[in-house]
C-alpha positions as CSV (number, residue, x, y, z in Angstrom):
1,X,72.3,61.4,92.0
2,X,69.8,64.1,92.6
3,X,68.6,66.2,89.8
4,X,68.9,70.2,89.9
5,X,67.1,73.1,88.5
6,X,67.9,76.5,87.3
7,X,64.6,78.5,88.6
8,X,63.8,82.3,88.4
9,X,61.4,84.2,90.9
10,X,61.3,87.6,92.7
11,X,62.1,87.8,96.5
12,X,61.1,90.8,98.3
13,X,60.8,92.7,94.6
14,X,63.7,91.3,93.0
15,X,64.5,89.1,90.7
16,X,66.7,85.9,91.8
17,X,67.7,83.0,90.0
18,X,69.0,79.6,91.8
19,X,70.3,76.2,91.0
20,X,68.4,73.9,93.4
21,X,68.1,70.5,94.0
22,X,64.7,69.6,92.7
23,X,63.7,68.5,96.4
24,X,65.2,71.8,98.1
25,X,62.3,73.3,100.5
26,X,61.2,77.2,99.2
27,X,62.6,78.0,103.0
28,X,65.8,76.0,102.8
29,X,66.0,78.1,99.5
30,X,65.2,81.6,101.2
31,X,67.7,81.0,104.2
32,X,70.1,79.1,102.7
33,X,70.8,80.4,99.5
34,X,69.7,83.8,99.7
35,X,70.5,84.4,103.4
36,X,66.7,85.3,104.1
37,X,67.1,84.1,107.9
38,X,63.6,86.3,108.9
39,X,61.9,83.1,107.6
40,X,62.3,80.5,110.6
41,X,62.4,76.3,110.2
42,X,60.0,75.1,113.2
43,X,58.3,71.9,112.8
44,X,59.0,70.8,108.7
45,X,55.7,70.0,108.9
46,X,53.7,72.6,107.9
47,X,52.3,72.8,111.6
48,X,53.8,75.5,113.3
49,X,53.4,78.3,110.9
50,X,57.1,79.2,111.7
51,X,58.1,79.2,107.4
52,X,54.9,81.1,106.6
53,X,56.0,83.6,103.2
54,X,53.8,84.9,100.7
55,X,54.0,83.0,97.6
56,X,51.6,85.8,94.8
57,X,50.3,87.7,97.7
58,X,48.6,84.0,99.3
59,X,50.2,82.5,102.9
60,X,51.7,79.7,102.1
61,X,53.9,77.4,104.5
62,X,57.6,77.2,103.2
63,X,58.8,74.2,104.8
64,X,56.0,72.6,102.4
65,X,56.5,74.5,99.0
66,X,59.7,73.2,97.2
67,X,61.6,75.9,95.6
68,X,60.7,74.8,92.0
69,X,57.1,75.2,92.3
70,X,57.8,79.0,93.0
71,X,60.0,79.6,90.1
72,X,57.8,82.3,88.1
73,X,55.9,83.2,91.5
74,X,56.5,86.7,93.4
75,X,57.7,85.3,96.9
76,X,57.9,88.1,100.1
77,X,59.4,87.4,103.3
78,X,59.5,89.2,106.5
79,X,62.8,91.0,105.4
80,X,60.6,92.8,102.6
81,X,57.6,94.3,104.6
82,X,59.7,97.0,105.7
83,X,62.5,99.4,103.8
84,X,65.1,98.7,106.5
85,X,65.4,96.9,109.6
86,X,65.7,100.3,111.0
87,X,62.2,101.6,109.9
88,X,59.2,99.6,111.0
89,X,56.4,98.9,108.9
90,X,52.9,99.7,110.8
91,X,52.1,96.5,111.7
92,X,55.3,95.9,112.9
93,X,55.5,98.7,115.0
94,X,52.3,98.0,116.5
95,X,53.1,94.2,117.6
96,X,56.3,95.8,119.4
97,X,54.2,98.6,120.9
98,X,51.3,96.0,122.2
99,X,54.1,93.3,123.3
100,X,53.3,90.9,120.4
101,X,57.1,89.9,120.3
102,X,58.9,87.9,123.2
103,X,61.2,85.2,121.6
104,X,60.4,86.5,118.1
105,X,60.6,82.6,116.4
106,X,57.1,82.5,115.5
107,X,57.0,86.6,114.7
108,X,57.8,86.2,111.2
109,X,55.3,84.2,109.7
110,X,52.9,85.5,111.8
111,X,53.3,88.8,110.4
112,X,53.4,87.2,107.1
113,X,50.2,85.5,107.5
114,X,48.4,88.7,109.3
115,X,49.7,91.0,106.0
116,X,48.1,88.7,104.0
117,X,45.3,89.0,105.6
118,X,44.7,92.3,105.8
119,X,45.5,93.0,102.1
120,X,42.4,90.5,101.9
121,X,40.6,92.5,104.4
122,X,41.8,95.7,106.5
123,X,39.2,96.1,108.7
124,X,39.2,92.8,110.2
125,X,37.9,92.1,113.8
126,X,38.8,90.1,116.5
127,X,37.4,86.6,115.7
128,X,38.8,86.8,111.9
129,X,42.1,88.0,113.8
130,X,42.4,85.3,115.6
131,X,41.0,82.8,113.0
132,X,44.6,83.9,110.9
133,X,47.0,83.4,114.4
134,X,45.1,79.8,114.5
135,X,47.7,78.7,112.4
136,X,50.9,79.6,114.5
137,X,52.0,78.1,117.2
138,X,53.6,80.3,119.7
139,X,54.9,79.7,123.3
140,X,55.6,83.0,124.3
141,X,52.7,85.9,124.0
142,X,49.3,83.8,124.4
143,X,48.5,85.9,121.4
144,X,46.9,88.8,123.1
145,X,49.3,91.1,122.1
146,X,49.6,90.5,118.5
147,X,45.2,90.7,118.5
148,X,45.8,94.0,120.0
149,X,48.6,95.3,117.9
150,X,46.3,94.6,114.7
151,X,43.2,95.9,116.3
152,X,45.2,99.0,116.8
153,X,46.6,99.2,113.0
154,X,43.0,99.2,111.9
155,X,41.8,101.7,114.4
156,X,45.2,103.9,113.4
157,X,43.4,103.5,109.8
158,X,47.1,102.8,108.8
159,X,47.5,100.7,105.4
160,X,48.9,96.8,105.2
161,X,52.0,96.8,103.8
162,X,51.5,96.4,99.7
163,X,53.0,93.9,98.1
164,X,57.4,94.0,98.1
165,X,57.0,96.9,100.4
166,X,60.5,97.0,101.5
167,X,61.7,95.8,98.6
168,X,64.5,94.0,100.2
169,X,66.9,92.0,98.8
């Protein structure tokens, strides 16, 4: 018999409450439970960078955070960086105007882990750029692209998305 847990947290700005199974994944939680399908399942390893959320504003790889170590915690996904899927955040825009999408499987932790990292720093340059898409695999772009797209954000001198920007549910 497997034991369950009533947890609490805030997704995307709001507050959420689940019964999980105490060895249910943070991204099984986020897709399965509360239909957050931006988040994508790639290796279960912690590897591909594919499950990448923001767990308090820090990167963190869902496929390796289970769902009761975020109760309390402010978790964001790539379904709250922008108000609606209709209106692009900056970033976002950028990586489609510099062809940082192809496939789009990888593009949603990437974006995590980049927003992350510009909250930490946004003025970054190209080596700490690419030092933050070291930890995504992605067989589409050869990661030009999405350098480009962030090296245009911070020439555009437009903000990183705050924290819960879209506030989506």
């Amino acid at each position: 018999m497997t034991e369950a847990r009533d947890i609490a947290l805030t997704v995307n700005g709001q507050p959420r409450r689940a019964r999980v199974e105490v060895r249910t994944t943070l991204v099984d939680l986020l897709r399965d439970t509360f239909r957050l399908t931006g988040t994508h399942v790639g290796c279960e390893h912690g590897v591909c960078g594919a499950c990448t959320v923001l767990v308090d504003g820090e990167a963190v790889r869902g496929c390796l955070l289970l769902a009761v170590q975020a109760e309390g915690r402010r978790v964001e996904t790539v379904e709250g960086l922008a108000p609606d899927p209709a209106h692009l955040n900056a970033l976002q825009a950028e990586f489609v105007r510099h062809h940082g999408v192809q496939c789009g499987f990888c593009t949603g932790g990437i974006l995590m882990s980049l927003t992350a990292a510009l909250r930490d720093n946004p003025r970054p340059r190209e080596p700490e750029i690419r030092d933050t898409l070291a930890g995504h695999l992605c067989r589409c772009t050869g990661y030009q692209g999405m350098v480009d797209a962030v090296l245009a954000l911070v020439a555009s001198g437009a903000p990183a998305p705050g924290p819960d920007a879209g506030s989506a549910p």
